[in-house]
LUMROKOL-260804 format. One line per field, with one value per residue (C-alpha): residue number from 1; residue in one letter; chain; x, y, z. Coordinates in pm, 1 decimal, decimal comma. Each point is the difference from the previous one (the first is absolute). Layout:
N
num = NUM	...
residu = a	...
chaine = A	...
x = X	...
y = Y	...
z = Z	...
***
This chain:
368
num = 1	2	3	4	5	6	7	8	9	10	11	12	13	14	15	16	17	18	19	20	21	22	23	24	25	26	27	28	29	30	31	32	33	34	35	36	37	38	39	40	41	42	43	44	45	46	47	48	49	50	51	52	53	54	55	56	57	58	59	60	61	62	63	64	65	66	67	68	69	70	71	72	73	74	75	76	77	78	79	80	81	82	83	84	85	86	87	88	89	90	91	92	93	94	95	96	97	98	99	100	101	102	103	104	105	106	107	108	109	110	111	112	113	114	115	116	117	118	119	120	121	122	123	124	125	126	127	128	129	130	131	132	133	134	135	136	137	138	139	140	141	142	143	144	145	146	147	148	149	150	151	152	153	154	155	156	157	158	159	160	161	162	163	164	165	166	167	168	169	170	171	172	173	174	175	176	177	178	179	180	181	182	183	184	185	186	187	188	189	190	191	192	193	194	195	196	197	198	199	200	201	202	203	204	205	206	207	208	209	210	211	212	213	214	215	216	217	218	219	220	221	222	223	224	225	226	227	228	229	230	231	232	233	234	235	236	237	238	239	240	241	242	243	244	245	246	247	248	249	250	251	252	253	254	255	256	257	258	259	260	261	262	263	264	265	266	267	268	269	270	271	272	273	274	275	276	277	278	279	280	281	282	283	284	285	286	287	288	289	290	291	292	293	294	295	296	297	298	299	300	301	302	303	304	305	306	307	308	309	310	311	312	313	314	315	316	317	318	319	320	321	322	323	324	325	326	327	328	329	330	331	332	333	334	335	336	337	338	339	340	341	342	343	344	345	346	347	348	349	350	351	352	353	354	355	356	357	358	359	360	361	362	363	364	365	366	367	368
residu = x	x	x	x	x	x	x	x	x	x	x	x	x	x	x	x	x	x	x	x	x	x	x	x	x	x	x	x	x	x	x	x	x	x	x	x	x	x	x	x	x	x	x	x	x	x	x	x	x	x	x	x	x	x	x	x	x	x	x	x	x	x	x	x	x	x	x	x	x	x	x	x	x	x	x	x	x	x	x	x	x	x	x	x	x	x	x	x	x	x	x	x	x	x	x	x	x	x	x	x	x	x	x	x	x	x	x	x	x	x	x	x	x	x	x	x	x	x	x	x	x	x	x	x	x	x	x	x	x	x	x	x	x	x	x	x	x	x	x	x	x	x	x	x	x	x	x	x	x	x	x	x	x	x	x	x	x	x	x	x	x	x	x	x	x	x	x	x	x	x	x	x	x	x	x	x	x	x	x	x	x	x	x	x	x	x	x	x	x	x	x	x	x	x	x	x	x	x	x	x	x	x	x	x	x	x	x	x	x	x	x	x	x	x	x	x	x	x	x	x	x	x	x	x	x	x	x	x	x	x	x	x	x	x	x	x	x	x	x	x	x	x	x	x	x	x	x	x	x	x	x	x	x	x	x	x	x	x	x	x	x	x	x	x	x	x	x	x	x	x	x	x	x	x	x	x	x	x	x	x	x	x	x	x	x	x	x	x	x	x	x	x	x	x	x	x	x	x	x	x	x	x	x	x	x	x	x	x	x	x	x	x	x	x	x	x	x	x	x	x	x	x	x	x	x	x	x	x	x	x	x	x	x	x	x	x	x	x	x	x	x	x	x	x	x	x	x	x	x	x	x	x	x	x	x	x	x	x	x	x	x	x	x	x	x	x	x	x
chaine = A	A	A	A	A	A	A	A	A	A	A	A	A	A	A	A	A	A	A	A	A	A	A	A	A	A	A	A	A	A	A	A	A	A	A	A	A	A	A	A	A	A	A	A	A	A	A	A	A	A	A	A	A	A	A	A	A	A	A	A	A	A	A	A	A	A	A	A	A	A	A	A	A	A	A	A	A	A	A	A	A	A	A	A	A	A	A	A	A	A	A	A	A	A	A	A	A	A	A	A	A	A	A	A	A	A	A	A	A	A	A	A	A	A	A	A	A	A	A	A	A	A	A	A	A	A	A	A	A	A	A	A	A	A	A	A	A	A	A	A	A	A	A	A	A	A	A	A	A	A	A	A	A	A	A	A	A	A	A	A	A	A	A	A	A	A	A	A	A	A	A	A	A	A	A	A	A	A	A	A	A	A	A	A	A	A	A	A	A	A	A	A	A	A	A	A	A	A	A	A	A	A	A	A	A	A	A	A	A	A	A	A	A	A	A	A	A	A	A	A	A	A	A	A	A	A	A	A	A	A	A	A	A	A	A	A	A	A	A	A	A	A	A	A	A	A	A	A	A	A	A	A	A	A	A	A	A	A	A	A	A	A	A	A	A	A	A	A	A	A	A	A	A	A	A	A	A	A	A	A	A	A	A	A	A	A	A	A	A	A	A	A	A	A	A	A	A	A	A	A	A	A	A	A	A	A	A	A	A	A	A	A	A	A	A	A	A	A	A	A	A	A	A	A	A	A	A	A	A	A	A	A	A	A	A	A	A	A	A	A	A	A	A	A	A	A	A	A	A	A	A	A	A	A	A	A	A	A	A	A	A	A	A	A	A	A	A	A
x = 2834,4	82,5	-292,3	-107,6	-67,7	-365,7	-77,2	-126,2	9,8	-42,0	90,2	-342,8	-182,0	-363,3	22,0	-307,7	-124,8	14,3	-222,6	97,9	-304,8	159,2	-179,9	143,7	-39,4	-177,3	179,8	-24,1	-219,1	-197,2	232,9	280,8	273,1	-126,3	-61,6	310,5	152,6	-167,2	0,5	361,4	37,0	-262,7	121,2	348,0	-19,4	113,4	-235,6	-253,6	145,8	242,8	231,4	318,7	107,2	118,2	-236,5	-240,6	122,7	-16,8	-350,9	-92,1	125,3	-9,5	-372,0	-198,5	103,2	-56,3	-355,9	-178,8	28,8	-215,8	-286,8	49,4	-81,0	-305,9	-97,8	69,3	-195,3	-304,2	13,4	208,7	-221,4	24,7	191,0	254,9	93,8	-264,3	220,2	185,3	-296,9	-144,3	307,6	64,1	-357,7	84,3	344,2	-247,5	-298,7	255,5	211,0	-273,0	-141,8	339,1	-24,8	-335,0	146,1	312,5	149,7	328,6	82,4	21,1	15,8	-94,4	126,6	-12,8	222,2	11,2	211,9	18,7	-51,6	-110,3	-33,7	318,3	62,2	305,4	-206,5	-245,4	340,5	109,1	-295,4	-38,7	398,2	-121,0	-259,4	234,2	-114,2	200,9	-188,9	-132,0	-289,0	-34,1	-348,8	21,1	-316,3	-18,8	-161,2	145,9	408,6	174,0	401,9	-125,4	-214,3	63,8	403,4	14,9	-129,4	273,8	225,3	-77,6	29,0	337,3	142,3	-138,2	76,2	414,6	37,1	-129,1	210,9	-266,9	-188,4	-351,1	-129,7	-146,5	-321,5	-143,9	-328,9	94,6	-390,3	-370,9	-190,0	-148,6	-28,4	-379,6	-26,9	89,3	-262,0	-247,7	9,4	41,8	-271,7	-265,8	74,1	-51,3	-333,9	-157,7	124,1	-205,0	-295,6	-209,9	0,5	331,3	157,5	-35,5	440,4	206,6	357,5	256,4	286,7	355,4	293,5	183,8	346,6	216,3	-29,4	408,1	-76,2	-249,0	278,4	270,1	-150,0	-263,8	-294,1	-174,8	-194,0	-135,6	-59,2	-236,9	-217,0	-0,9	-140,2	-248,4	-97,9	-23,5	-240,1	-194,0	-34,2	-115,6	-286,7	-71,4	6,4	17,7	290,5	-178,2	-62,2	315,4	376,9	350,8	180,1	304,2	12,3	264,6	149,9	294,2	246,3	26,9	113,3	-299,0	-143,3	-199,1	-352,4	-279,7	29,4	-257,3	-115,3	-34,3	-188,5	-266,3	-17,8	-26,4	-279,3	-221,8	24,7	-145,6	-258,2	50,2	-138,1	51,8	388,2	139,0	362,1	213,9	359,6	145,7	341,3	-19,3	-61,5	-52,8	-172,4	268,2	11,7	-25,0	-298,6	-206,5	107,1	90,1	-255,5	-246,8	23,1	163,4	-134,1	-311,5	-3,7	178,8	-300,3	-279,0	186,5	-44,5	-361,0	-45,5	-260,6	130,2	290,7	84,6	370,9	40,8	188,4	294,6	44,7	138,0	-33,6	-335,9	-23,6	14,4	315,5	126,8	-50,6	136,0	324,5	9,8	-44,8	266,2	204,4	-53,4	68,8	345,7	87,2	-69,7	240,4	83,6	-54,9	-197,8	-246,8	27,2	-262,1	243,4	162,9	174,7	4,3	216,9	201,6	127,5	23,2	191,1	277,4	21,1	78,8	287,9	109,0	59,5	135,6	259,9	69,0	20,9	285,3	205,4	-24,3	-351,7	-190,2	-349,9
y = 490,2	216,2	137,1	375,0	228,5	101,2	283,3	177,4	-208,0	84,1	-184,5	90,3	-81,1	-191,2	-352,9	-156,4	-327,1	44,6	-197,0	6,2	-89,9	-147,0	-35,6	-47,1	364,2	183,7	237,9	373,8	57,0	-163,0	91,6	-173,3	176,6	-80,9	-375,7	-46,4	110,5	-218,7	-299,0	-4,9	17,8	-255,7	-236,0	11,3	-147,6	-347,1	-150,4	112,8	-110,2	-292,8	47,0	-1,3	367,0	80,1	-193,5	121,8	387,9	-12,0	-105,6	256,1	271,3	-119,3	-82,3	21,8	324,0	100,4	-114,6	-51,6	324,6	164,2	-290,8	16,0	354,0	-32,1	-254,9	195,6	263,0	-177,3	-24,2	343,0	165,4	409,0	-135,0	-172,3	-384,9	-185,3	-229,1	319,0	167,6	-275,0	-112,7	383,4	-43,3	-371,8	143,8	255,3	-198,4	-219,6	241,8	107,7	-334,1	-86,3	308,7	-106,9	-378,4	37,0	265,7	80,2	223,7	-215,7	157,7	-122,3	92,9	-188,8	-57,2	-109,3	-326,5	209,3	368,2	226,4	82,5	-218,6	-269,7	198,7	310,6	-203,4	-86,7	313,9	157,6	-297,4	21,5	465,3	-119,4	-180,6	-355,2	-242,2	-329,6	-0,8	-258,4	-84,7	-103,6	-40,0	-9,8	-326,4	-252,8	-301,8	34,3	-34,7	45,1	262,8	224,6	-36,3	-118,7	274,7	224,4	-94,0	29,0	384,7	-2,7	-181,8	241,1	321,4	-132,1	-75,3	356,3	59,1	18,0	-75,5	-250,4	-60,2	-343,8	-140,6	-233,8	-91,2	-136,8	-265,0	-70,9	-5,2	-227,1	-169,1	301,8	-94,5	440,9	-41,4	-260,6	202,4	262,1	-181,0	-210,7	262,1	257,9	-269,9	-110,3	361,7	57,3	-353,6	44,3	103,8	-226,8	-186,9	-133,7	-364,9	12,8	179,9	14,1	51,1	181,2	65,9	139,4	-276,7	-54,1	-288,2	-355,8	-22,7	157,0	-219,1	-292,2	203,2	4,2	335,9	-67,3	271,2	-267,7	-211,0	301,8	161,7	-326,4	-44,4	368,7	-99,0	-288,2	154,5	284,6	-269,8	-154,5	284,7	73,6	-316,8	-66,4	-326,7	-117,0	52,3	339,1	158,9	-14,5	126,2	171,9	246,0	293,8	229,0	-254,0	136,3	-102,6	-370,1	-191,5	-252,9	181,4	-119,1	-140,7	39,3	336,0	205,5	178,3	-396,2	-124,0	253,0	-65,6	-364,4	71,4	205,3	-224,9	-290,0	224,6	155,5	322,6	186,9	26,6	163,3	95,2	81,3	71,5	-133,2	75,6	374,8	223,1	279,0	61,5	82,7	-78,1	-342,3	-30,9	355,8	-43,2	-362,2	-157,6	234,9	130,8	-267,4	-307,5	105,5	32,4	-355,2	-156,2	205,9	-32,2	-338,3	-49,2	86,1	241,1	135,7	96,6	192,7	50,7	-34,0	284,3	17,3	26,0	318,1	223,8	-169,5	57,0	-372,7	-59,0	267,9	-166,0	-328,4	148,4	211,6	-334,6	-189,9	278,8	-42,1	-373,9	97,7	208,2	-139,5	69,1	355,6	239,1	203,4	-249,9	-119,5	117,7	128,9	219,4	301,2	326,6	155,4	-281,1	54,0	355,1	-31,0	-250,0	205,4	301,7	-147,9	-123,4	371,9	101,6	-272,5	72,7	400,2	-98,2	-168,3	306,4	-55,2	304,3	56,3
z = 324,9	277,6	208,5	29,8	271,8	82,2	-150,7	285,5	272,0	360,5	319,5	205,8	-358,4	138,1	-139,8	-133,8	-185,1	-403,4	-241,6	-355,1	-202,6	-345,0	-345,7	-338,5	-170,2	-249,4	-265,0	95,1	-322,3	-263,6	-263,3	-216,9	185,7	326,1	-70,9	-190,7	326,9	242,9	-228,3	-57,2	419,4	39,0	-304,9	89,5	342,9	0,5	219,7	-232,9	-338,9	94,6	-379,6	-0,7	4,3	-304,4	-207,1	183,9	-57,4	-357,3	-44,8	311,2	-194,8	-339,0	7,3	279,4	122,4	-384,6	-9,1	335,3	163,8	-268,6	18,4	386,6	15,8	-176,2	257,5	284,9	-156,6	39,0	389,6	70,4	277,6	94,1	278,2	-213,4	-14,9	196,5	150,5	130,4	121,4	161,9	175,2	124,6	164,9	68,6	235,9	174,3	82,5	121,0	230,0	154,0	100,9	134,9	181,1	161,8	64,0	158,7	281,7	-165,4	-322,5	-294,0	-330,9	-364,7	-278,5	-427,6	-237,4	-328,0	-115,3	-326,4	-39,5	259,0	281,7	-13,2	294,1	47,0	44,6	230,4	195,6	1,7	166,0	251,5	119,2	26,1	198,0	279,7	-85,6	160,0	-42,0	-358,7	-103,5	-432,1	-114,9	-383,5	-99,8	-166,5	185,5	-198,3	14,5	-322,2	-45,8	-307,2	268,7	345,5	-6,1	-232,7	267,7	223,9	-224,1	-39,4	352,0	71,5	-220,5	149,7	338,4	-61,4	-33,0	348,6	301,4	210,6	-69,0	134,1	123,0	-301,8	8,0	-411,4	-90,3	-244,1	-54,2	143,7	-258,7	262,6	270,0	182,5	-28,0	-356,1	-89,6	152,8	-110,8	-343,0	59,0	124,3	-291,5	-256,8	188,4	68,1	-437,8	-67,0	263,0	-338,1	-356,6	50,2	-259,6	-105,3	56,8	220,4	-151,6	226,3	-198,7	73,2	-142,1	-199,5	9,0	-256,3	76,4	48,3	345,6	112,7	-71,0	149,7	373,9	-35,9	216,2	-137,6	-209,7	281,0	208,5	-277,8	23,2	374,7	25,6	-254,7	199,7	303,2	-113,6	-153,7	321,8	175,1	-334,6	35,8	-377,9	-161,9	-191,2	-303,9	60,8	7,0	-127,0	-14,7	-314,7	-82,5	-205,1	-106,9	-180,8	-207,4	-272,5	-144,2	295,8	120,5	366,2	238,2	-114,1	-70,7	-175,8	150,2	-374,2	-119,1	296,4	-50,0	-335,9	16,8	283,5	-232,1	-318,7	226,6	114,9	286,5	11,6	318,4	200,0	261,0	0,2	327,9	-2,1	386,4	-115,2	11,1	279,5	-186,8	-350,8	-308,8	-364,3	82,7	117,1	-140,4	-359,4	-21,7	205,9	-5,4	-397,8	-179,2	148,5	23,7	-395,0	-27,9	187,5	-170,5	-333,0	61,8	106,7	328,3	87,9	359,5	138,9	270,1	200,4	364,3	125,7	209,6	361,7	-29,0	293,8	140,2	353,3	26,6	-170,7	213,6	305,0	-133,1	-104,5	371,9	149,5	-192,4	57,8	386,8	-5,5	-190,8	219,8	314,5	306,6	-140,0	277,8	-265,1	-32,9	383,2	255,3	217,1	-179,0	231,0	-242,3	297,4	88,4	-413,9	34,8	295,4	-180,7	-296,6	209,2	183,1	-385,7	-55,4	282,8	-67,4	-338,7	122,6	235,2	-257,3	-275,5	-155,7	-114,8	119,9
***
């Protein structure tokens, strides 16, 4: 693939730090068009659905893109805000909150900007106005603390791609994962405390996105890293082993997925009586179908259905001022020894390079 030209680039151009805050998507409406669209970019991806391509094609668009972007729609209806998708809102304010407490953190410019693994604002968009902004050391923080080959090696994916058609390419630094980020656990920790401070339930589940079983046997740490977050908040709650546990939801298709099923665990919890339960979902950093229709509207009729008399979802870290400063902080440690992020940054000592970058390009036939 040969590389293209910078659209407008320009030799005396300010260079800066870029962050690229990653999440999976959202469709652009809570329609049947709009889903159909989004499902068939999201479905298609073979880190997500590991088929063999054309077997895998004809029940895409033989079946599921015949049936589930009509009963996804209705879903997404449920949770559709004034502002939109909620995972899009809150990860707009999520990039701004964040940008400005970079801004407050570290001397040089450093600018944020999300995209979507699927949808938009597209991580080629994201790229796109990164590269416009003179970024020439770019930082990715997917925003899924637990790596998985079907979320965050997607994400680079995306980004390999984008990047070959570059001719210059910026030094590169990835977050592969931050299950176990002190910040992280926190913040985690705190927000589920200050939620339970009054009548907490007799269980906290801790639920996260499930993925098939095949992975877990194929090398996917994902799996362990869900429960060592789990453990780790438990810690800090200082709940008893009894008093808490791990499932995964989202469970789809006929292939066996990680277990316990989250919808089965709460079941089996209210038929042998208990009556009161938590549920947090660690996995996601911002709220989305997953955990406002799913967790919050679903479940919470599997468990009542069931027996239970309470139930009450945990919500996500979204764009607490906590959270915040946990990401700005993991940020900084990933970035560490960029002159952005270094006290001793020299704003003239930059402008004075770039200048003599023009003047050298001017001498050899550059335009200004």
């Amino acid at each position: 693939m040969k590389s293209t030209a910078h659209p407008a680039f320009a030799h005396d151009r300010p260079a800066c730090a870029g962050v690229l805050l990653a999440n999976l998507g959202t469709p652009d409406a809570p329609t049947p068009v709009a889903l159909r669209r989004y499902l068939a970019e999201f479905l298609w991806d073979s880190r997500v659905v590991e088929i063999p391509r054309p077997v895998w094609w004809l029940i895409l668009h033989g079946i599921i893109l015949r049936v589930r972007p009509a009963q996804s729609a209705r879903k997404y209806r449920l949770i559709w805000t004034p502002n939109g998708s909620p995972l899009l809102a809150i990860g707009r304010s999520q990039a701004a909150a964040l940008a400005a407490a970079l801004a407050e953190r570290h001397p040089g410019p450093v600018r944020v900007a999300l995209g979507m693994r699927y949808g938009n604002p597209s991580i080629a968009s994201a790229l796109a106005e990164l590269r416009a902004a003179g970024a020439r050391r770019l930082l990715v923080l997917p925003l899924y603390p637990q790596y998985s080959a079907a979320t965050t090696a997607s994400t680079f994916d995306a980004i390999a791609a984008e990047l070959r058609t570059w001719r210059w390419l910026p030094e590169l630094r990835f977050v592969t994962q931050y299950h176990d980020d002190p910040g992280y656990l926190g913040a985690l920790a705190d927000a589920i405390r200050a939620a339970r401070a009054e009548q907490p339930g007799e269980r906290l589940l801790f639920s996260f996105h499930g993925l098939p079983r095949r992975n877990l046997l194929a090398g996917d740490p994902y799996h362990c890293q869900c429960h060592h977050t789990a453990r780790l908040v438990a810690e800090r709650l200082g709940l008893q082993s009894n008093q808490w546990a791990v499932a995964f939801q989202s469970r789809f298709g006929r292939a066996e997925w990680l277990q316990p099923y989250t919808s089965v665990l709460l079941a089996d919890w209210a038929k042998a009586g208990i009556g009161s339960v938590d549920v947090v979902c660690p996995g996601f950093a911002a709220d989305c179908l997953e955990t406002l229709e799913e967790i919050a509207i679903e479940n919470r009729r599997t468990f009542l259905e069931a027996g239970g008399e309470r139930y009450r979802y945990l919500p996500a870290l979204n764009d607490a001022p906590a959270h915040i400063d946990a990401l700005a902080a993991l940020i900084g440690h990933h970035a560490a020894g960029w002159p952005e992020f270094d006290a001793a940054y020299d704003a003239d000592a930059f402008a004075a390079r770039r200048m003599a970058s023009r003047d050298r390009a001017l001498a050899m036939g550059a335009t200004a």
